[in-house]
C-alpha positions as CSV (number, residue, x, y, z in Angstrom):
1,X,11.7,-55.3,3.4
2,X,13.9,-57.8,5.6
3,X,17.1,-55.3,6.2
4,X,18.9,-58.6,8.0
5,X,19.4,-59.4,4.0
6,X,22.1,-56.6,3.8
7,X,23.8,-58.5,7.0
8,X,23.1,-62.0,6.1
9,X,24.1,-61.4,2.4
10,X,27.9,-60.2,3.0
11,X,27.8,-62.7,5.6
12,X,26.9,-65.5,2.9
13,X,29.6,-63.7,0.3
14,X,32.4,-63.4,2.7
15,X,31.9,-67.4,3.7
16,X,31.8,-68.6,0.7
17,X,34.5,-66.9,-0.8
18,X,36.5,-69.0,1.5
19,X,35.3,-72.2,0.4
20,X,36.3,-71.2,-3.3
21,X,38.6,-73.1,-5.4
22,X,41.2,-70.7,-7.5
23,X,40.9,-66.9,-8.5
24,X,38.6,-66.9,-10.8
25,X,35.8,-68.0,-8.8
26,X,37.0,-66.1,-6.1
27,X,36.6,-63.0,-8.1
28,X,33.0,-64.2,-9.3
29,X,31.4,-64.7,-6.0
30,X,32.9,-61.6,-4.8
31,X,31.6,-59.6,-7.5
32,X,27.8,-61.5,-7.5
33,X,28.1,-60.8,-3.9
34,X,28.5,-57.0,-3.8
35,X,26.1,-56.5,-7.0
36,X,23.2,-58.5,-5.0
37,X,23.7,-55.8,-1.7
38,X,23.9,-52.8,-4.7
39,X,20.2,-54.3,-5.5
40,X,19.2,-54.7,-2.3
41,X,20.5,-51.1,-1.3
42,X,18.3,-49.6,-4.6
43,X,15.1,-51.7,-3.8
44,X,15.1,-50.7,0.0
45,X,15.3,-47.0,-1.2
46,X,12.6,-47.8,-4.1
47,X,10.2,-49.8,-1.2
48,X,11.1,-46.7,1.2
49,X,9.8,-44.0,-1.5
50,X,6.9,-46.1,-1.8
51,X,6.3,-46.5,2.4
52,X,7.0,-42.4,2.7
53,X,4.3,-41.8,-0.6
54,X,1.6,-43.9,1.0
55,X,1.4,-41.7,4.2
56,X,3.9,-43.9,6.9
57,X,5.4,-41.1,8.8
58,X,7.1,-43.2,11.3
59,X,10.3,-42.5,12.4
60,X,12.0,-45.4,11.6
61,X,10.8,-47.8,8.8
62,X,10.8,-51.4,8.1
63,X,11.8,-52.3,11.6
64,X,12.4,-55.3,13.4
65,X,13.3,-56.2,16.7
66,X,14.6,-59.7,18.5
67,X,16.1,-60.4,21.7
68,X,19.5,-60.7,21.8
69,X,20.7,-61.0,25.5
70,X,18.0,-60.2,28.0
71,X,19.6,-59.5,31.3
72,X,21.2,-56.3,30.0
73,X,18.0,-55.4,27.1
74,X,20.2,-56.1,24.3
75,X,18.1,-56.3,21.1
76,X,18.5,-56.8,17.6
77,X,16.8,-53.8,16.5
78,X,17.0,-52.5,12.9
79,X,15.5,-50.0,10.8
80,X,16.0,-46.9,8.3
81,X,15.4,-43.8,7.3
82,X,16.3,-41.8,5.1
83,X,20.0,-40.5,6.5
84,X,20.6,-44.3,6.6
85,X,19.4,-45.3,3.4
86,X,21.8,-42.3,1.7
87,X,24.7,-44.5,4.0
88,X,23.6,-48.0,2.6
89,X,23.7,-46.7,-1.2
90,X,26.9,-45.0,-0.8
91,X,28.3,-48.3,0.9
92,X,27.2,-50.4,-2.0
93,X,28.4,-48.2,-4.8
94,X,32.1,-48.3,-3.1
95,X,32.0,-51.9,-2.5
96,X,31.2,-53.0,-5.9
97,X,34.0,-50.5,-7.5
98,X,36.3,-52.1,-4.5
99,X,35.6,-55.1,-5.7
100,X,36.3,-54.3,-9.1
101,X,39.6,-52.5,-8.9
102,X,41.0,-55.4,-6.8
103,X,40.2,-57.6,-9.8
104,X,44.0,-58.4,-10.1
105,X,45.1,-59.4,-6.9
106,X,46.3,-62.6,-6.4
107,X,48.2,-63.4,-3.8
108,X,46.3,-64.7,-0.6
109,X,43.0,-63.4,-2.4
110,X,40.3,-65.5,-0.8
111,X,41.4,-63.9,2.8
112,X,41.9,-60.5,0.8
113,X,38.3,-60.6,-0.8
114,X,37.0,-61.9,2.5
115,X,38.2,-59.0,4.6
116,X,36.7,-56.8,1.8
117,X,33.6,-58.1,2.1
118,X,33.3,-58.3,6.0
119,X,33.9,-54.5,6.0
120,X,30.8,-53.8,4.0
121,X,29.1,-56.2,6.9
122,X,30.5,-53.7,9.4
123,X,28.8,-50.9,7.4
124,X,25.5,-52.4,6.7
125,X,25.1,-53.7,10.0
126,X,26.4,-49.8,11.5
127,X,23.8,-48.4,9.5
128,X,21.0,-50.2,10.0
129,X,21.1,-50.4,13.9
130,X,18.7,-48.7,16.5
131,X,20.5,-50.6,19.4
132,X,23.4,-48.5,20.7
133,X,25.1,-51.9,21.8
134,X,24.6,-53.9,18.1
135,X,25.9,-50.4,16.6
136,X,28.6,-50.8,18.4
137,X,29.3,-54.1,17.6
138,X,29.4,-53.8,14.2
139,X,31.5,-50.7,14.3
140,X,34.3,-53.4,15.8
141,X,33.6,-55.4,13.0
142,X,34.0,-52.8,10.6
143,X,37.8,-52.0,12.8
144,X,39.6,-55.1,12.5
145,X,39.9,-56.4,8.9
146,X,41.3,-52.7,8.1
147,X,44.4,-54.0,10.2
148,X,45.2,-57.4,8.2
149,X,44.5,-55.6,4.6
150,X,46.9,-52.5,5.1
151,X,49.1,-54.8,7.5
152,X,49.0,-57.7,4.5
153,X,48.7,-56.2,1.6
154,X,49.5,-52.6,1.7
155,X,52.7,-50.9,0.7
156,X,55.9,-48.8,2.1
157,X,55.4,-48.5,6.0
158,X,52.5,-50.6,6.2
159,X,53.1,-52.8,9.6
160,X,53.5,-49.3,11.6
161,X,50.6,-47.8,9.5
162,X,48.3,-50.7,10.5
163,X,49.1,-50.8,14.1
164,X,48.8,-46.8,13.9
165,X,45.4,-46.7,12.6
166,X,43.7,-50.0,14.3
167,X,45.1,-48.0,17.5
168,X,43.7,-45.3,17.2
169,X,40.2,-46.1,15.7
170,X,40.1,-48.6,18.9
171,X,40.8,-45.9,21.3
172,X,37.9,-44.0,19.7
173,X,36.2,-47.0,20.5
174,X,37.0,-47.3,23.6
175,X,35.7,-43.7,23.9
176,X,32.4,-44.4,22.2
177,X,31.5,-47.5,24.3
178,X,32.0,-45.6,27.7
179,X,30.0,-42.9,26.2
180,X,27.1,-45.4,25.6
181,X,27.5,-47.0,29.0
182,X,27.1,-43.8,30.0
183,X,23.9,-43.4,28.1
184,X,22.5,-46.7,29.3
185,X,23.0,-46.6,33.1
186,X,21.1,-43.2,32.5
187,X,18.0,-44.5,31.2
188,X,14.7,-45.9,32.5
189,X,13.0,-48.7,30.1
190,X,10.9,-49.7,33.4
191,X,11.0,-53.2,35.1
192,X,14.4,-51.8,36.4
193,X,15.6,-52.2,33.1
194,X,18.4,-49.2,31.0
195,X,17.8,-49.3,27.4
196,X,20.2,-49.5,24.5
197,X,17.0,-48.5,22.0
198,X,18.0,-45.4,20.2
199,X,14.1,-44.8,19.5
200,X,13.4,-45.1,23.5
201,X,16.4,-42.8,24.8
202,X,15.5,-40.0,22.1
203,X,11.7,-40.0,23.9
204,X,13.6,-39.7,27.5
205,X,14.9,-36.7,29.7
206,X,18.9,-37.6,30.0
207,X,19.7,-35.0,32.6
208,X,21.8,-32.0,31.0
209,X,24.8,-32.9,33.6
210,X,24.9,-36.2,32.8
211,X,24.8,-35.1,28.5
212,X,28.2,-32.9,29.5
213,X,29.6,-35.7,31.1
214,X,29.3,-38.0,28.4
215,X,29.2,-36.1,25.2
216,X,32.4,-35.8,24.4
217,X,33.1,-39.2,24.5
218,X,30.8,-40.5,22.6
219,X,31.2,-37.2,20.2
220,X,35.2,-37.1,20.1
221,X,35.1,-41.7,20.0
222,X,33.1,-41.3,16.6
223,X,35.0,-38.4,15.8
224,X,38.2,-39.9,15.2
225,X,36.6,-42.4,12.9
226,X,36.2,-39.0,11.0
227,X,39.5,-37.7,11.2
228,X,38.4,-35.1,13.8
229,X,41.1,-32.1,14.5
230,X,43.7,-33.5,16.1
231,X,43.2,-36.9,15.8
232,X,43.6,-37.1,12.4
233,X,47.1,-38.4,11.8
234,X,46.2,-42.1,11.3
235,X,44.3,-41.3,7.6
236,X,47.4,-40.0,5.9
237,X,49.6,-43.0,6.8
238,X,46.7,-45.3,6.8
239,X,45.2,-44.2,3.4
240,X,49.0,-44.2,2.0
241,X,50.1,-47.6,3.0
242,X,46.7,-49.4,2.0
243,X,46.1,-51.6,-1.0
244,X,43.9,-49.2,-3.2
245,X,40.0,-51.0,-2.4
246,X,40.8,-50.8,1.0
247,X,41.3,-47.2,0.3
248,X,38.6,-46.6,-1.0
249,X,36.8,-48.6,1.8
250,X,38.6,-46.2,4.7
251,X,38.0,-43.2,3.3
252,X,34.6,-44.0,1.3
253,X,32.9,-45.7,4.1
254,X,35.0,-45.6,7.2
255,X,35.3,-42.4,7.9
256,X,31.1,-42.3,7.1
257,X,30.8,-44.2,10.3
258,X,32.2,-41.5,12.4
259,X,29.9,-38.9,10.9
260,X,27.0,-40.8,11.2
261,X,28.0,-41.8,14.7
262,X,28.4,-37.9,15.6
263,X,25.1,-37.2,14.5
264,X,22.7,-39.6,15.1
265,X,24.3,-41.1,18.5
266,X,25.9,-38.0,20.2
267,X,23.5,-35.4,18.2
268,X,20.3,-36.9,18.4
269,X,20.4,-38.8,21.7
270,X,22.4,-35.6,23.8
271,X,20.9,-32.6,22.2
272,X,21.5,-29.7,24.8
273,X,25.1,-31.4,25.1
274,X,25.3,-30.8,21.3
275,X,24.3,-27.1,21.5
276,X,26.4,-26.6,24.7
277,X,29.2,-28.1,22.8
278,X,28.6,-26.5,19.4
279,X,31.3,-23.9,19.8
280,X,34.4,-26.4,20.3
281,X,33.0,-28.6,17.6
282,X,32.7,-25.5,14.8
283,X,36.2,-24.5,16.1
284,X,37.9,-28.0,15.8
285,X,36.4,-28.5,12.1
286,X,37.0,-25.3,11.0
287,X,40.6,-26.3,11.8
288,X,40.5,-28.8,9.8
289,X,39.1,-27.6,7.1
290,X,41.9,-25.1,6.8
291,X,44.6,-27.2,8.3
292,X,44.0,-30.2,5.6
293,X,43.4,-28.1,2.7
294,X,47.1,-26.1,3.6
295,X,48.5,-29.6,4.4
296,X,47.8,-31.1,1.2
297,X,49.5,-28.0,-0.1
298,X,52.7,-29.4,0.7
299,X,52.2,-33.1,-0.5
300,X,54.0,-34.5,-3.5
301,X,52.2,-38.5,-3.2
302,X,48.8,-38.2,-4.6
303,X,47.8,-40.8,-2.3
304,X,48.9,-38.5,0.3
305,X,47.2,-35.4,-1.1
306,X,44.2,-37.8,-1.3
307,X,44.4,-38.4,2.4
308,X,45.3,-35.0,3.9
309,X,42.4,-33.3,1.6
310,X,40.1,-36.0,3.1
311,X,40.7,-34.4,6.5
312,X,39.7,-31.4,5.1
313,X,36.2,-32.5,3.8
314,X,35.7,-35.0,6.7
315,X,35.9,-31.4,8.6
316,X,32.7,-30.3,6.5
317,X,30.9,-32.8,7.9
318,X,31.6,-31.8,11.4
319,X,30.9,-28.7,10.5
320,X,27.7,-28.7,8.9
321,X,26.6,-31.2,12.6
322,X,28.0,-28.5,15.0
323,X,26.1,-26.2,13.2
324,X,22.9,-27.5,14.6
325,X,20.2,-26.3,11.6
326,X,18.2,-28.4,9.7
327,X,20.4,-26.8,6.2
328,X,23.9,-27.5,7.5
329,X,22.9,-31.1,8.5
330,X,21.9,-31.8,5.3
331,X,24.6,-30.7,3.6
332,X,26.9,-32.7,6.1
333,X,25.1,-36.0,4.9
334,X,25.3,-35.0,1.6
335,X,29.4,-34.0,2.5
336,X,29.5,-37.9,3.7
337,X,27.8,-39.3,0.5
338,X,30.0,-37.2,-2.2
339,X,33.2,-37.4,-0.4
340,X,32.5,-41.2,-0.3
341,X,32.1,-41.6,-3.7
342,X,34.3,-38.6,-4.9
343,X,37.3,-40.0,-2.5
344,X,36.8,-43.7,-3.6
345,X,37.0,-42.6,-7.1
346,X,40.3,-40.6,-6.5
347,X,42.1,-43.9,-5.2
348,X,40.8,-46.0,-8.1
349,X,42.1,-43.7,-10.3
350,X,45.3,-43.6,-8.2
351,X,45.4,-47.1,-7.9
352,X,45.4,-47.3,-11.4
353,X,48.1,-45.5,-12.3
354,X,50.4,-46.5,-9.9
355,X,49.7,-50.2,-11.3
356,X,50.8,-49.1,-14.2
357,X,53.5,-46.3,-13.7
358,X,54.7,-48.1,-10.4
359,X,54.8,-44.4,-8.6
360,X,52.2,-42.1,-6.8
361,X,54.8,-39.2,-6.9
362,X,53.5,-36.3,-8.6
363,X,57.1,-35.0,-10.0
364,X,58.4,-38.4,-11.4
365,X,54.4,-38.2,-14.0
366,X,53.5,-36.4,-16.7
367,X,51.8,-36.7,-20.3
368,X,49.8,-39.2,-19.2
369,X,46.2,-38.0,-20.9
370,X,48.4,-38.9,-24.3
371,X,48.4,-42.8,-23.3
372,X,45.5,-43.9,-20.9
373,X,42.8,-41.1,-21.8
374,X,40.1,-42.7,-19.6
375,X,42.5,-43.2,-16.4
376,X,42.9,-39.5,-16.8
377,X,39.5,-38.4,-17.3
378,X,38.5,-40.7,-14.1
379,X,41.2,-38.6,-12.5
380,X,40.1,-35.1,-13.5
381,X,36.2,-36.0,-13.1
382,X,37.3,-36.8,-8.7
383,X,39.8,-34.0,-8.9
384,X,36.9,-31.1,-10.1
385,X,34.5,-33.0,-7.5
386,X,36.9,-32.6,-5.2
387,X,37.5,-29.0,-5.7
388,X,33.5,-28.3,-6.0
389,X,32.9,-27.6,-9.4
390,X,29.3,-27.1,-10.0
391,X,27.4,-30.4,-11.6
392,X,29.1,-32.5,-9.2
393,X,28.1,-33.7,-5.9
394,X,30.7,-31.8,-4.6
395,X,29.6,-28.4,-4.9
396,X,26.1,-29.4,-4.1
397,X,27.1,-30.6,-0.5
398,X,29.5,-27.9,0.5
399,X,27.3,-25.1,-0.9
400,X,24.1,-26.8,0.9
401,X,26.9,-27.0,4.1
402,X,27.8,-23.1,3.3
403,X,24.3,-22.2,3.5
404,X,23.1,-23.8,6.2
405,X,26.2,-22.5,8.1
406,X,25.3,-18.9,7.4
407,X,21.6,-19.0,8.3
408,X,23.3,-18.7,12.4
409,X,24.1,-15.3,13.1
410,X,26.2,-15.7,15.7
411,X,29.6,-13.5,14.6
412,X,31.5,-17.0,15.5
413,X,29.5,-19.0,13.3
414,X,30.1,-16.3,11.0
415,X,34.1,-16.4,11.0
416,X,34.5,-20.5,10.9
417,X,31.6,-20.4,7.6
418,X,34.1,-17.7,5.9
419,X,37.3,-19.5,6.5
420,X,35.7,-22.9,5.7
421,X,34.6,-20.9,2.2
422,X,38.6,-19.9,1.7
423,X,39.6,-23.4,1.7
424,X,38.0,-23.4,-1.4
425,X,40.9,-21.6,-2.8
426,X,43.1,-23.6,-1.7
427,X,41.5,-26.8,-2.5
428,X,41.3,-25.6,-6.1
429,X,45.1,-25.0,-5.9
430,X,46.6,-27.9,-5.4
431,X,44.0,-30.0,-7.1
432,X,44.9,-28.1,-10.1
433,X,48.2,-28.2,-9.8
434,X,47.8,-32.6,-9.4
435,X,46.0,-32.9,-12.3
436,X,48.4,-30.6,-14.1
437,X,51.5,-32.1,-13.4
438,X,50.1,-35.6,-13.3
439,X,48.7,-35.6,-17.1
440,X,50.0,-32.6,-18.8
441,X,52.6,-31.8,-20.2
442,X,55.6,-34.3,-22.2
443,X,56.6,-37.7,-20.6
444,X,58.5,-38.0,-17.7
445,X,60.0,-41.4,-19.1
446,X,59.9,-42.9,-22.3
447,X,58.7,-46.1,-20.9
448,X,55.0,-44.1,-20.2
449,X,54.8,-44.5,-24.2
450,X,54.0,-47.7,-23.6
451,X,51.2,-47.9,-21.1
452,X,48.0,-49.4,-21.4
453,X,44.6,-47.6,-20.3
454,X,41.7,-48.9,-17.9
455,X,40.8,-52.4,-18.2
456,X,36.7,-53.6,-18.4
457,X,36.7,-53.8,-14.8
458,X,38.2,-50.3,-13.9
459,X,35.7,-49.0,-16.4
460,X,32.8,-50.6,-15.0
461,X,34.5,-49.6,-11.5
462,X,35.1,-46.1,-12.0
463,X,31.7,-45.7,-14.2
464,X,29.6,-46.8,-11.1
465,X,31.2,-43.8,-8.7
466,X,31.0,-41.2,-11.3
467,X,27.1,-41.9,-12.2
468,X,26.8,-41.5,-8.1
469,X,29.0,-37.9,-8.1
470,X,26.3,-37.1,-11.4
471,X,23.2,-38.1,-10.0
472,X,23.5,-35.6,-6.7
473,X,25.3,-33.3,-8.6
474,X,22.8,-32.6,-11.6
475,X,19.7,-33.6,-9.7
476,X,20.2,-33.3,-6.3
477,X,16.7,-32.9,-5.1
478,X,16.0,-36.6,-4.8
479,X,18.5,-36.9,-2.6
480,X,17.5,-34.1,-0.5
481,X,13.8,-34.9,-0.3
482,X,15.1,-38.2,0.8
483,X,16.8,-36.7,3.7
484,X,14.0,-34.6,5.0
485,X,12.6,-36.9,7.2
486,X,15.8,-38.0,9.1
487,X,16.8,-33.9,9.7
488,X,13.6,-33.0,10.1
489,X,13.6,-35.2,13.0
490,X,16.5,-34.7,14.8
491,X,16.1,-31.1,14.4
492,X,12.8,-31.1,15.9
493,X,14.4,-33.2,19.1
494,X,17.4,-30.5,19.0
495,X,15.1,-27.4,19.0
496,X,12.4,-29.1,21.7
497,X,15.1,-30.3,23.6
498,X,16.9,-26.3,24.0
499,X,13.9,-24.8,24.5
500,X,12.4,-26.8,27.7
């Protein structure tokens, strides 16, 4: 399979949305658009099965390379396995539901639709690359239309919660792209060439002092993409002000490129750095873990306690990484695909009924279950996801974290796995307590009476995210078996790597 097609096909989308005349066929192309990369995404993982069940054990399949700019060995290099393939699904379910729920908006919507669409280009092209440079160029891609949709169309403080984020992710940047020049002026590709090739720098010797020296940037860059302890404070404001699809896009798919930076860039390519390192990274995410799930605690906007508890399972996923065995690194990919889809479902259903109810404040609800049943349901289906209840993907991927977490017997290791398991508690808490107030109880105001439930498009929207949460959490072996491959690799790198 071609994987330029899930570049060149939200390229094609994103142009000719521009070129559309009036809303309606604004909406249509959008729509065509993102269900053409959901097929794509399903055959590549169908044609991928197929490659790993005939016997091709390569590292990487379906790759391609071109030249790109010779003097410095930039290439277009592409390929997938089986940690991106888990990346590209999740991107296309949250895309399609973005889509979806921003079936009403209407003002300036070809640019809105456009930006939408050129994030998902960000995030295909981010997944798909095996050249550190085109990686990072698409992880600036994926940066700068976040700015104009909260900026545009968000709400409350949304010019200082723009600038606030697109600074911050950009400093990250600025960390991550020293960290690969770092890399590259460290490498031999012969002919007195570096090398940007992620496949070539795994197979090479980076000297351990040199890893020290530049892990941290490249680990703390993608990091903050992640909402890494403590330079977190852009996702509350940024996830508040934002319309709700680009939301859903920040926290379903941005914050995935961090953790999937962390672990396949910094991980993968600076292995004894990784294990040198392992102790600050387990301390900083088992802050937090705790830190977020306390935080949200004390919040009152449910687009806030959205945002503060994404801290708290972003920190999952940089905990299961710092852990360093082959369990816990499964689990974090499986953190990054339920939290996508469990997070983006949370702000649709948010979105949803602050379209309707015109407030995200948790005191001014109530009673709503009695007038939009299926908004509320939505609601309580991401809240128990959220909290882990078994049959969702989110007890799946924290238990699979857990486990993986204990198999190090290091008393450390120990302590951060026991107080990550206590935010459980607390998680449960105040998710609880959301749900409760939010659609229990009697009517705030007499004008709730009156409210309409979930249009065909938030049905459609919400349905796609919850069969995603399902599937992992009722079968999840498919989606484990599909990981092997990817962890099995990296851990074998990690383990060869500490033991020279």
């Amino acid at each position: 399979m071609n994987l330029s097609l899930l570049v060149l096909v939200p390229l094609i989308t994103a142009i000719t949305v521009l070129f559309c005349n009036g809303l309606r066929q604004v909406r249509a192309v959008s729509l065509i658009g993102s269900l053409v990369q959901m097929v794509l995404a399903v055959a590549l993982l169908v044609f991928y099965w197929e490659e790993r069940g005939g016997g091709n054990n390569a590292m990487m399949l379906f790759e391609s390379s071109y030249k790109w700019f010779g003097p410095l060995n930039i290439n277009y290099h592409t390929g997938v396995d089986g940690i991106s393939i888990a990346m590209i699904l999740l991107t296309s379910f949250v895309v399609v539901a973005g889509v979806l729920v921003s079936w009403t908006v209407d003002r300036m919507s070809k640019e809105f639709f456009f930006l939408l669409i050129l994030l998902s280009l960000g995030a295909y092209g981010f997944f798909i690359s095996l050249d550190l440079f085109t990686l990072f160029f698409f992880l600036e891609i994926s940066v700068i239309p976040k700015f104009f949709l909260i900026g545009i169309w968000g709400s409350g403080k949304k010019e200082y919660s723009a600038l606030k984020l697109v600074l911050m992710l950009m400093g990250g940047s600025a960390l991550v792209f020293v960290g690969l020049l770092g890399l590259y002026f460290n490498t031999d590709a012969g002919n007195g060439f570096y090398s940007w090739d992620i496949i070539q720098i795994s197979e090479m010797n980076i000297p351990v002092e040199v890893q020290k020296i530049f892990f941290p940037f490249l680990f703390i860059g993608f990091g903050i993409f992640s909402a890494l302890f403590p330079f977190h404070t852009w996702v509350p404001d940024g996830h508040s002000s934002a319309p709700t699809a680009a939301s859903m896009f920040l926290a379903g798919i941005s914050m995935k490129l961090g953790g999937y930076g962390c672990l396949r860039v910094a991980t993968f390519l600076m292995p004894e750095a990784a294990h040198e390192y392992s102790g600050a990274i387990i301390l900083l995410a088992t802050i937090a873990i705790v830190y977020g799930a306390f935080a949200t605690l004390m919040q009152k906007d449910l687009k806030y306690i959205n945002a503060y508890s994404s801290i708290s399972h972003c920190g999952f996923v940089l905990l299961g990484i710092g852990m360093l065995t082959q369990t816990a690194i499964t689990g974090a990919i499986m953190q990054m695909v339920s939290h996508g889809l469990m997070t983006a479902l949370f702000f649709a259903a948010i979105g949803m009924i602050y379209n309707r109810t015109h407030t995200r404040m948790v005191a001014q609800l109530g009673g709503l279950l009695k007038v939009i049943p299926f908004i509320s349901t939505v609601f309580v289906i991401a809240g128990l996801c959220s909290l882990g209840l078994p049959g969702t993907s989110g007890f799946v991927a924290e238990m699979t974290i857990f486990i993986g977490s204990w198999e190090n017997t290091d008393t450390m290791y120990r302590i951060a796995t026991i107080l990550a398991c206590t935010s459980i508690l607390v998680t449960t808490v105040y998710i609880l307590r959301a749900v409760g107030q939010t659609i229990m109880g009697p009517f705030k105001h007499a004008a709730y009476n009156q409210l309409t439930d979930a249009a065909w498009n938030e049905k459609f929207a919400a349905g796609i995210l919850i069969v995603g949460i399902l599937a992992i959490g009722v079968a999840p072996l498919w989606l484990s078996e599909l990981l092997v491959s990817g962890t099995d690799t990296i851990i074998k790198h990690i383990q060869s790597a500490i033991t020279i």
